[in-house]
C-alpha positions in Angstrom: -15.4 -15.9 21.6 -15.6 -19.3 23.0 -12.9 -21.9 23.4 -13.2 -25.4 24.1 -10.0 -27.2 25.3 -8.3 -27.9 22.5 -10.1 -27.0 20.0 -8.9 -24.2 17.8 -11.0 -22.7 15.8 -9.1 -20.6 13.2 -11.9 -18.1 12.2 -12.4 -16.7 15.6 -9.2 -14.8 15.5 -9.8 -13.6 12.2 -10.0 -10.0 11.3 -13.4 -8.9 9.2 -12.7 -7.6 5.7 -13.0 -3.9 5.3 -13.6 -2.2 8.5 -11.5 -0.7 11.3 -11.5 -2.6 14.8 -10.7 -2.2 18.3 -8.2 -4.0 19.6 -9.6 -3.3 23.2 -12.4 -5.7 22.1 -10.3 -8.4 20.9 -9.1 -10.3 23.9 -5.0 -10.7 25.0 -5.9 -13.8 27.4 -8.2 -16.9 26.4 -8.6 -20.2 28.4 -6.2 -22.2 27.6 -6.5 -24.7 24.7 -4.2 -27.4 26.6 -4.5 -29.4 29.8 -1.0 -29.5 30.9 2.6 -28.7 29.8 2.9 -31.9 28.7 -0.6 -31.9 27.2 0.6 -28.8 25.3 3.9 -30.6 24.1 1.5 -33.4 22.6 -0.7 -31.3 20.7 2.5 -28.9 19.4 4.2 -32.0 18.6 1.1 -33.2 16.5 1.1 -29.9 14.8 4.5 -29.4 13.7 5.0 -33.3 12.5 2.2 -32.4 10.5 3.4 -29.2 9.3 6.9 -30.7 8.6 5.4 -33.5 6.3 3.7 -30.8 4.5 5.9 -28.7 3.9 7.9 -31.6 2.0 4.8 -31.8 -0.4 4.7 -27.9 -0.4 8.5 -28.0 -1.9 8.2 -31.4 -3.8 4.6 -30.2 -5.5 6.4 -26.4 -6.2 3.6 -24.5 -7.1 2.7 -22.8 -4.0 4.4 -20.7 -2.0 3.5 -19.4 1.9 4.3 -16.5 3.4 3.9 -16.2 6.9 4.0 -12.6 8.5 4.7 -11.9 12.5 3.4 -8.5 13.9 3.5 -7.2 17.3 4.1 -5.2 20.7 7.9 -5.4 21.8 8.3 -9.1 24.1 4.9 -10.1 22.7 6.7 -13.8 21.6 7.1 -13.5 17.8 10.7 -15.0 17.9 9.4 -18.1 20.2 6.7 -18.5 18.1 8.6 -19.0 15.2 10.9 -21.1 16.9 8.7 -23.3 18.3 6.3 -23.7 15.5 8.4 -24.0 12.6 10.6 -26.1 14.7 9.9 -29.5 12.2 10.6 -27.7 9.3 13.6 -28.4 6.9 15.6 -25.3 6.9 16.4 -25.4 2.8 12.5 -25.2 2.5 12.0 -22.4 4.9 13.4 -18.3 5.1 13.3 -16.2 7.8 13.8 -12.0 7.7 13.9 -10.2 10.5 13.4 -6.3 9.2 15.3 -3.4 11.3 15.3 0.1 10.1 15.8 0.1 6.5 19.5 0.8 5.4 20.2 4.2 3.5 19.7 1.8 0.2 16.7 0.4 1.1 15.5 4.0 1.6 16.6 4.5 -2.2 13.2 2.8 -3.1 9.3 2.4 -2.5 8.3 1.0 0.9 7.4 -2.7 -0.6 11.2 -3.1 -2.4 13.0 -4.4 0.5 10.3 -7.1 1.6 9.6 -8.0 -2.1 13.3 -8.8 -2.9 12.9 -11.4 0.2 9.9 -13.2 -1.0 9.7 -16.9 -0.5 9.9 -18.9 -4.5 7.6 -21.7 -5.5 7.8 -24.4 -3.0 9.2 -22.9 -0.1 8.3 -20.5 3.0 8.8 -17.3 3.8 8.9 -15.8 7.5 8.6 -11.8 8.3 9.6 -11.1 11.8 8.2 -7.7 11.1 7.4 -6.3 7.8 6.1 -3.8 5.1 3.7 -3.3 7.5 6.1 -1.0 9.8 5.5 1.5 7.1 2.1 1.9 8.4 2.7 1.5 12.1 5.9 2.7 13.7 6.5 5.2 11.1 2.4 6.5 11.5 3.1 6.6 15.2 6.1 8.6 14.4 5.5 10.9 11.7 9.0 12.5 11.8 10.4 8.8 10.5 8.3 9.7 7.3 9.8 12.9 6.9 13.4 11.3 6.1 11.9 8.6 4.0 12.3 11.7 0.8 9.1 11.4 0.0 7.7 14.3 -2.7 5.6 17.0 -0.1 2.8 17.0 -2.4 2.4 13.3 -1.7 3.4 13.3 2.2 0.8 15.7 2.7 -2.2 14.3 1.0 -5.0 13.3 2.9 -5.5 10.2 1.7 -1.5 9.0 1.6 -2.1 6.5 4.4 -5.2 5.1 2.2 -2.9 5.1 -0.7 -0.2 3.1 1.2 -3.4 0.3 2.7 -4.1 0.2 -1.2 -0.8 -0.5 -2.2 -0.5 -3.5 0.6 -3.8 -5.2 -0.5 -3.3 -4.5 -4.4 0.4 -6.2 -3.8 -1.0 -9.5 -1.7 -3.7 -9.7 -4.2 -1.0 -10.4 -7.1 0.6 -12.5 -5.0 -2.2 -14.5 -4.2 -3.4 -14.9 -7.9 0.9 -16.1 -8.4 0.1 -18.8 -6.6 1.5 -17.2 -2.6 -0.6 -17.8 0.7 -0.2 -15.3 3.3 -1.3 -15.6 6.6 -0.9 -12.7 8.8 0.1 -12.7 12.4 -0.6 -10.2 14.8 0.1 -11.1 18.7 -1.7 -9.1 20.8 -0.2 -8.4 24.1 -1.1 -6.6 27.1 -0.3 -3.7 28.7 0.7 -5.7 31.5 2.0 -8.6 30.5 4.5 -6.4 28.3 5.6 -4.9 31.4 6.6 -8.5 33.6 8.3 -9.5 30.8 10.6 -6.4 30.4 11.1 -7.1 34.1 12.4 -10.4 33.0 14.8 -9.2 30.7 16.0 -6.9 33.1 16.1 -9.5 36.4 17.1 -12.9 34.1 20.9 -12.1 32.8 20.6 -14.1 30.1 18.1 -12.1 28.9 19.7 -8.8 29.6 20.8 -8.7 25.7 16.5 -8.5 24.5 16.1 -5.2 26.3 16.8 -1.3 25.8 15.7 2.1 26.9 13.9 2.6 23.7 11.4 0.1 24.7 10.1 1.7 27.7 10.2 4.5 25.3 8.1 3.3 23.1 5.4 1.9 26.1 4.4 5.5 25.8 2.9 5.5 22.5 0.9 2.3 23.4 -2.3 3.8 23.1 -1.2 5.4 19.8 0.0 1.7 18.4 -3.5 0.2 19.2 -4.7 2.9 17.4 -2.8 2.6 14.2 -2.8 -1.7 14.5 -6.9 -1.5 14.8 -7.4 0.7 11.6 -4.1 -1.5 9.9 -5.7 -4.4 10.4 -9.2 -4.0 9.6 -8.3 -2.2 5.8 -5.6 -4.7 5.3 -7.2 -8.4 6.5 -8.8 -9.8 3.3 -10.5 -13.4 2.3 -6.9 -13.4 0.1 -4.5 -12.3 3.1 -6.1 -12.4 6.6 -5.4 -11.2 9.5 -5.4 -13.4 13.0 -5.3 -11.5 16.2 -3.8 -14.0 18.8 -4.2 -13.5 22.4 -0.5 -13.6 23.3 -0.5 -13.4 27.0 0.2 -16.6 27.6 3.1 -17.6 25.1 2.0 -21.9 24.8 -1.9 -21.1 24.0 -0.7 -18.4 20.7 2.0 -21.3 19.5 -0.9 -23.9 19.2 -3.5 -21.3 18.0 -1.1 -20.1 15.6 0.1 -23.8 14.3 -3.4 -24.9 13.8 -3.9 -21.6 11.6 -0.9 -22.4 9.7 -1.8 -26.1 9.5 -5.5 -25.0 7.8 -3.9 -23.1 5.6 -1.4 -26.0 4.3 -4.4 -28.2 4.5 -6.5 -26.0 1.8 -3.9 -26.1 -1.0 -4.3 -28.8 -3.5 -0.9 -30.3 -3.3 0.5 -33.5 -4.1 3.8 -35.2 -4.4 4.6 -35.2 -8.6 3.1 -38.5 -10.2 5.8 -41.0 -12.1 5.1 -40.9 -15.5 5.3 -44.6 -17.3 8.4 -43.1 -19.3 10.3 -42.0 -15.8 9.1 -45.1 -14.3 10.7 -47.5 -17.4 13.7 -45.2 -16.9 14.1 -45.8 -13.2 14.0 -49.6 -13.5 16.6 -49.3 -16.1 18.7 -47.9 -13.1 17.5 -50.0 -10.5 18.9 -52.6 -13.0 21.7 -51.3 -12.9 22.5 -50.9 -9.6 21.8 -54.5 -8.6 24.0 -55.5 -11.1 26.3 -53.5 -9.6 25.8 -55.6 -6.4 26.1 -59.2 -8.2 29.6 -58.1 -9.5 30.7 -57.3 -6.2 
């Protein structure tokens, strides 16, 4: 993959349709896409002032939707890049879910339920910090999280269950695509090392003492076995109606601005437009501009 400074070019962190991938191929550190911190600033700055006046056609035009979904390693960045990103962004225009362990409810329903009652409407954004896609990550890695999920055996043990579930993901994004929803998928691929200085940042900056647990380190010994299960995820999962980007997250500034140009692409292909004044709402509005002067004229 090659880079020129500043120029991001969205396809080369796309995922291919249809076939499993190595994430050890797919790089965790590019050169960087800015000159300087304040270089970097600039070009974010650009982005999300774009991005902001967007997303007020986005809402105004209300026939879209976009649905942005944030994957990854433990301290790979997804809550700065969210942050910084959707920084510009009116808040009544924009949603963010952050999915923990589903609840004993949640639990009471299909793997898709939870996520699907948080979709983004018509007009609006939606944010997953984590997703329906834990259902084929964390809980493939471990296997005994399936076994509470009361799941019929004759399903759990069928050989083609984790097929079944990839089918289900891509069937569901295809409706949602055809209803008028982008999504643009997110994952931020870390590395082994870099995951490892930043735990020792949560553990030697205080106020970052809060980010960190034992069951991280814990789950740094499943690494190889989450590389595993993202590389086949993502490969039977990224399609021409949902891609996948894998983002070389090692250095936190060069994924914001990759991932805000992908975003921006993605705005920039929808055929929005602030709704035209008809001649009937235009008579009507000079009525009340009317109005309201002679409003003025009797003060």
């Amino acid at each position: 993959m090659s880079h020129d400074m500043k120029h991001i070019e969205p396809k080369d962190f796309m995922v291919p349709e249809g076939h499993k991938i190595s994430l050890r191929k797919w790089p965790t550190d590019i050169p960087q896409v800015y000159s300087s911190k304040e270089d970097y600033k600039d070009i974010l700055d650009e982005h999300v002032e774009e991005l902001s006046e967007l997303q007020r056609i986005l809402y105004a035009d209300n026939r879209y939707a976009v649905l942005l979904i944030f994957q990854a390693m433990d301290a790979a960045g997804k809550d700065g890049a969210i942050r910084h990103v959707m920084s510009g962004i009116n808040p009544q225009g924009c949603q963010v879910y952050s999915f923990k362990h589903p609840t004993p409810g949640e639990l009471e329903h299909d793997f898709l339920w939870r996520t699907n009652c948080a979709l983004p409407e018509r007009g609006r954004i939606g944010i997953f910090n984590r997703s329906y896609y834990e259902e084929v990550l964390i809980v493939r890695v471990h296997p005994e999280i399936l076994r509470g999920r009361f799941i019929p055996e004759e399903l759990l043990n069928g050989e083609d269950f984790w097929e079944n579930r990839f089918r289900s993901i891509n069937d569901m994004e295809c409706h949602l695509y055809h209803s008028g929803t982008r999504i643009i998928k997110f994952f931020l691929h870390l590395s082994w090392e870099e995951q490892r200085k930043r735990f020792l940042q949560r553990i030697d900056e205080p106020e970052k003492n809060w980010k960190f647990s034992i069951a991280d380190i814990e789950e740094r010994k499943y690494w190889d076995d989450y590389m595993e299960a993202y590389g086949e995820c993502l490969g039977k999962t990224s399609t021409g109606k949902a891609p996948w980007y894998v983002v070389p997250a090692d250095d936190k500034k060069n994924a914001r601005l990759i991932i805000s140009k992908i975003i921006l692409e993605t705005f920039r292909s929808l055929d929005m437009s602030y709704p035209e004044t008809t001649d009937e709402r235009r008579q009507e509005l000079l009525k009340i501009r009317e109005m309201l002067v002679a409003e003025d004229d009797q003060a």
